[in-house]
N, C-alpha and C positions, 0 to 999 in steps of 0.2 A: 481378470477378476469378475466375477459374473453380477448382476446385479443384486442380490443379495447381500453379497459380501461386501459391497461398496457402500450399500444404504447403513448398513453396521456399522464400515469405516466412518461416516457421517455421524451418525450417533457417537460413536466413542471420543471423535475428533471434539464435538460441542461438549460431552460431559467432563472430557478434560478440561477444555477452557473455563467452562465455569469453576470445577472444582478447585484448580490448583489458580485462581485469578487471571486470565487472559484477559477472558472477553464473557457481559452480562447483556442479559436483554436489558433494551431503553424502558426504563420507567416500570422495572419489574414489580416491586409493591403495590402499583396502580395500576397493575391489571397488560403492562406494557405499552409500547407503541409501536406497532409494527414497520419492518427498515430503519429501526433505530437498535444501538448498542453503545453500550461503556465499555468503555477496556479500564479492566482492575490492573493491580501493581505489577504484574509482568508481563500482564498483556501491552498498559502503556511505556514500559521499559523497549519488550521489541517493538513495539512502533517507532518510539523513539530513535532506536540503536541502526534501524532502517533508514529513517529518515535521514538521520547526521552520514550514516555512510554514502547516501547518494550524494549529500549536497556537501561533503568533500570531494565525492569523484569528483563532479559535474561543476562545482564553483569554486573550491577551494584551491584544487589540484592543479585547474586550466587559467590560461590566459585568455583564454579568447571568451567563454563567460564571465558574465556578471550577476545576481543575485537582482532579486527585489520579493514583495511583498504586497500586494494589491489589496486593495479594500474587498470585502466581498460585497457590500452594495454598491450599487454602479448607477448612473442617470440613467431612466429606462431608453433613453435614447440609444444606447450601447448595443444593449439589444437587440433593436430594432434593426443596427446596422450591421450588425453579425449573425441577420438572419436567425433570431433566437424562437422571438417573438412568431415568425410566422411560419418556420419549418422545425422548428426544435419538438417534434411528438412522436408518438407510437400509434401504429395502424394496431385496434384493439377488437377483439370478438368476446362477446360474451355468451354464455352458459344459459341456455333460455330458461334450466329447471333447475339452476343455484343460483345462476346469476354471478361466478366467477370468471373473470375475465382473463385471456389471454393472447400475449401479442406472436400477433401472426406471421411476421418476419423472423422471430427467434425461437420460440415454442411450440417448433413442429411435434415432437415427444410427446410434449408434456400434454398437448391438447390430446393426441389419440390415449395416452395414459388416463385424461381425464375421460373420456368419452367411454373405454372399458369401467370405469370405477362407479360408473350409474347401472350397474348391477344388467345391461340387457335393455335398459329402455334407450329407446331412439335421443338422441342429442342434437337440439337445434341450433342453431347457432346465428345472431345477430348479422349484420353486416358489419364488414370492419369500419369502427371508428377511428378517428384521430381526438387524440388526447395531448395538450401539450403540458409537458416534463419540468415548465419552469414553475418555480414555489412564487405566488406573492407575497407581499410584504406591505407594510404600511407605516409611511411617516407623516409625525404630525402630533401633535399635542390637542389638539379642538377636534374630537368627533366629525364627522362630516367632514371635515376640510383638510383630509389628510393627502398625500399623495402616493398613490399605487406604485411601487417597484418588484423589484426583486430579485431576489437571492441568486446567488450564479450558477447559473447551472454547469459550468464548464470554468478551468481557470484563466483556460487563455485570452480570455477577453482584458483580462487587467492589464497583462503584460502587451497587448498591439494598439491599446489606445498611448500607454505609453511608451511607445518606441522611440520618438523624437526628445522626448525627457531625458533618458537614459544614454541617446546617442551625444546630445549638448552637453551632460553635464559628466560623461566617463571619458576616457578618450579611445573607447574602442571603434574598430573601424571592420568593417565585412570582409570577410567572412565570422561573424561572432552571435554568440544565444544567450539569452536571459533566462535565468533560471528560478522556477518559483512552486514551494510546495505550500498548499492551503484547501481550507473545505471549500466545496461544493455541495448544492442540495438539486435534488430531482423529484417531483412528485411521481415515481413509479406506483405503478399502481399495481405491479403486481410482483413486489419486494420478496425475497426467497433466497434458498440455498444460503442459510445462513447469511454471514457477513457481506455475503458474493454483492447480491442486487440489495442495496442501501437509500434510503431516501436523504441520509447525510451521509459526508464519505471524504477523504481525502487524497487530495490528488496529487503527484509529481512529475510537471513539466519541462521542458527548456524549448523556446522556438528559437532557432537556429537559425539568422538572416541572412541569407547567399545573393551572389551579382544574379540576377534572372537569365539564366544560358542554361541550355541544355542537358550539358558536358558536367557543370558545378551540380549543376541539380541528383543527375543520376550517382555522381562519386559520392555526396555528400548524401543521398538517403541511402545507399547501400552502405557507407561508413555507417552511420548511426544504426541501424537494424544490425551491425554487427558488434559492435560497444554495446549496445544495449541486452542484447544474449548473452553475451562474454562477463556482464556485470553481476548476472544473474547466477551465472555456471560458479561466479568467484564466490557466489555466497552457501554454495554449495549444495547445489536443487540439483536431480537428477537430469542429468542430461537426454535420455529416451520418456522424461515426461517434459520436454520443449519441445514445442517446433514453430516455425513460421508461419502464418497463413496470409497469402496476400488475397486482398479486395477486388471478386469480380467488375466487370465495366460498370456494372446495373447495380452496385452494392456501394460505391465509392460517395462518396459527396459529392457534388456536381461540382465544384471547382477544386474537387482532389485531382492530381496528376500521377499521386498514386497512392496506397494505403495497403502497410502490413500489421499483422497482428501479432505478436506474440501469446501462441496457446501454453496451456498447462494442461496436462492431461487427469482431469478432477476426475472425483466419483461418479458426476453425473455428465462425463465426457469432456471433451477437449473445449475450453472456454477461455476466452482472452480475458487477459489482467494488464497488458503492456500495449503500447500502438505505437507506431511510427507513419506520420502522415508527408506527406511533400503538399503544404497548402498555396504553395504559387505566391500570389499577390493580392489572394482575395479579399484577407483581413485588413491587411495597411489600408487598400482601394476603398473598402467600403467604408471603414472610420473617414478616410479623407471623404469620400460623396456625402456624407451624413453632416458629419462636422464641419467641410467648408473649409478644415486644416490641412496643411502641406504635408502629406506625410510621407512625401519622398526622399532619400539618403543623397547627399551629395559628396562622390571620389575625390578629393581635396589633391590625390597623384594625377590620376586620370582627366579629371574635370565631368565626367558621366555625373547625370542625375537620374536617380530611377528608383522605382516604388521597386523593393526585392523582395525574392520569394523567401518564405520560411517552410525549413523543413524541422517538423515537430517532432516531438516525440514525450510520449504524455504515458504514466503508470496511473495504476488505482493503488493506494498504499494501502488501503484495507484486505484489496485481493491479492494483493502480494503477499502479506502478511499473514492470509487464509490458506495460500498454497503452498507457503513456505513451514508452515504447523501441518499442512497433511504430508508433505513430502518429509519430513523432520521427523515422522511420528514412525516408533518402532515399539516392536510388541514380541515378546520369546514369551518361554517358558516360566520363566523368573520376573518377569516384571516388564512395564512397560516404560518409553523414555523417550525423549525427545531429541534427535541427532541434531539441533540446530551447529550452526557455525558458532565456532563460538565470538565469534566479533558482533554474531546478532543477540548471543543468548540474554536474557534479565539479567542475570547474574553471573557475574565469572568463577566467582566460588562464593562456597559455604562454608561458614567456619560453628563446628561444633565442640562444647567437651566432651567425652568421652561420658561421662556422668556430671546429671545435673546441681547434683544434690553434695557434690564435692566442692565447696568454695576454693579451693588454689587451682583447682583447672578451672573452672568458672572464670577467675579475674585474668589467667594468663589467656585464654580463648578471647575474652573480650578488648585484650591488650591488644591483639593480634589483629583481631577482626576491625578496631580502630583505626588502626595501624593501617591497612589494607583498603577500608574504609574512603579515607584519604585520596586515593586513587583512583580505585572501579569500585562498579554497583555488587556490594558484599552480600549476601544471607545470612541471619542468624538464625541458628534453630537447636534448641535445647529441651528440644516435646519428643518425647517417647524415648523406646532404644534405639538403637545407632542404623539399624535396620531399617524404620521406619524413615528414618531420616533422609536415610539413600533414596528410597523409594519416591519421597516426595521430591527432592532439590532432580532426581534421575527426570520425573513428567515436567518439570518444570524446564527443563534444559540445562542444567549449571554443567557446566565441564567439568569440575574440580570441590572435589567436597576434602575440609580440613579438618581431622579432627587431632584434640590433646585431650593427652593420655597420663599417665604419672610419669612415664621414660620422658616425656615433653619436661618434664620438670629439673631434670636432670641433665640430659642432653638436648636441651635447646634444641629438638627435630620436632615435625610432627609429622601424621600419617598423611598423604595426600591419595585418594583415590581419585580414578578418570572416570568420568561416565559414560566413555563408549567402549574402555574394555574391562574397566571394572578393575582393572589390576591396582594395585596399593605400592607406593613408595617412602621411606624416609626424605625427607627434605628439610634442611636446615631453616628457622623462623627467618633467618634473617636473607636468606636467597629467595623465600615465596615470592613478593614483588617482580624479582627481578625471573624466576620461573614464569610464571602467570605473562609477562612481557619477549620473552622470546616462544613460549605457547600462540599466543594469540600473532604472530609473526606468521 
């Protein structure tokens, strides 16, 4: 796809969202807030429908996770010990003759992109600065006397201050990971590609706590990079727009032992949405130097004590949810649609009359749609003709659009169309439910 073509797919991609309700800019009426966004009624449906599917894989399904929830304010102390506070930034250059900035480790493109787009004049550029990425915050009721925190930039902090909470009070025992999906904030400072780079954003984690050995280490980060592609492949993203990337020596975190990425091949190139890290002992270690607490696990068979390593594995729900609407998104002759899964789609069907303006198909559609209602997240839609209708629930995702007809009236069937081959069947009102239930199967 050449670059043209891609910057197009970008455009279309965003005027779908807006139009058909995904996703709005933050604070549109006032002018916006840049790295902010709302998701409308089915854009927050597939967040949703996202969410609850990982955190059955990952906490519902398994024995050896557990679940939690973390505040998103934390004692700035936290930070501090998780190296937030003093390494958490971006090496930034700036634009001597606009003054836009770009970071220099991720935006090789974009900077020579920018430097063509000054039309021929020379492009100076700053020394790289450091910027740090954490949002402040302020508590306190008296002016003045407030105190300085702040927002998390990361989730995993919540879940390694409380590992010893979680180990006293479950009876899980290692190898086991806690599992937890919530926002995060980063003052980026230079927020783009859409949804991609956010100044708020949500995240899905598990850290995964293993005996500290070599042997556990490596089974257990190659296990997860391959559960974690496999989870992806199930929601049905195409498989030649994934791949792996692992983290050169010079690119890792100084106390990573290793670090893969999982890419999606976007418009504007192959860009991670997913990570799988092996972070050793750094976390548990440093909360205990800071806080002065034990924060080492004791083998109750064994008699072993030891601080273990966790191997993470951390998504961005936003970018997942960005890549999964451009890999989703198809476009023919006839109309455009969104191939989602239907286990992510907003809606599972839509239930139409045939005509609006006929009250007995009016109340049996709405009987129906009740009916259905009860179960999964249904559509209604009785605006325009039947055409239009497809056209809309088709950009929206719905798998299954209902409509009743007068024969509905008679023979208790209605029409069901599919939305990825378009074809139409009879099905009995009273088998929908249980159709829609071996579909999504």
């Amino acid at each position: 796809m050449i670059k043209n073509e891609k910057e197009n797919l970008m455009e279309k991609i965003v005027a779908l969202a807006k139009r058909r309700g995904f996703i709005f800019p933050g604070s549109e009426i006032y002018g916006g807030l840049a790295g902010t966004w709302d998701y409308g009624p089915a854009g927050s449906l597939l967040k949703k429908n996202i969410k609850d599917l990982w955190w059955k894989e990952m906490a519902q399904f398994r024995d050896d996770i557990v679940g939690m929830d973390a505040a998103i304010m934390m004692n700035p102390k936290a930070w501090e010990a998780s190296g937030h506070v003093e390494s958490f930034s971006d090496p930034l250059i700036e634009c001597k003759l606009c003054h836009r900035r770009f970071r220099v480790d991720k935006e090789e493109e974009e900077i020579k992109e920018h430097e063509e787009s000054h039309d021929g004049k020379t492009v100076e550029w700053t020394e790289p600065k450091k910027f740090n990425l954490l949002v402040k915050t302020y508590l306190g009721v008296v002016e003045g006397e407030q105190t300085e925190i702040y927002l998390r930039g990361e989730i995993t902090n919540g879940v390694q201050v409380n590992f010893k909470n979680v180990v006293n009070s479950t009876r899980v025992k290692i190898p086991f990971g806690i599992a937890q999906i919530g926002k995060a904030f980063r003052n980026e400072i230079t927020p783009g590609n859409f949804t991609f780079r956010s100044r708020e954003f949500e995240q899905m984690e598990i850290q995964f706590y293993i005996k500290p050995d070599e042997t556990e280490g490596k089974k257990w980060f190659e296990y997860w990079k391959q559960n974690r592609m496999d989870w992806y492949l199930s929601l049905g993203m195409k498989e030649e727009n994934l791949r792996f990337r692992d983290h050169a020596d010079d690119e890792r975190a100084h106390y990573a032992q290793a670090a893969t990425d999982i890419e999606y091949n976007s418009p504007w190139g192959w860009q991670e949405f997913m990570g799988v890290h092996h972070r050793g002992n750094w976390d548990l270690s440093r909360h205990q130097e800071f806080s002065g607490q034990d924060m080492s696990y004791y083998d109750s068979e064994t008699g072993e004590k030891y601080i273990p390593w966790d191997i993470e594995t951390s998504a961005g729900v936003d970018r997942s949810l960005l890549f999964i609407l451009i890999d989703a998104y198809r476009e023919d002759e006839e109309r455009t649609y969104l191939k989602l899964n239907p286990r992510l789609a907003p809606y599972k069907m839509a239930v139409f009359p045939l005509l609006a303006n006929k009250p007995e198909l009016v109340e049996l559609a709405r009987t129906i749609y009740g009916d259905l209602k009860n179960k999964y997240m249904v559509a209604w839609d009785d605006r325009g003709n039947i055409g239009k209708r497809y056209y809309a629930q088709d950009e929206i995702g719905t798998p299954w659009c209902v409509t009743v007809d007068f024969d509905s009236l008679e023979d208790k069937q209605v029409t069901v169309r599919d939305r990825d081959t378009m074809k139409q069947e009879r099905i009995a009102i009273g088998e929908l439910e249980k159709y829609v239930e071996e579909k999504l199967k």
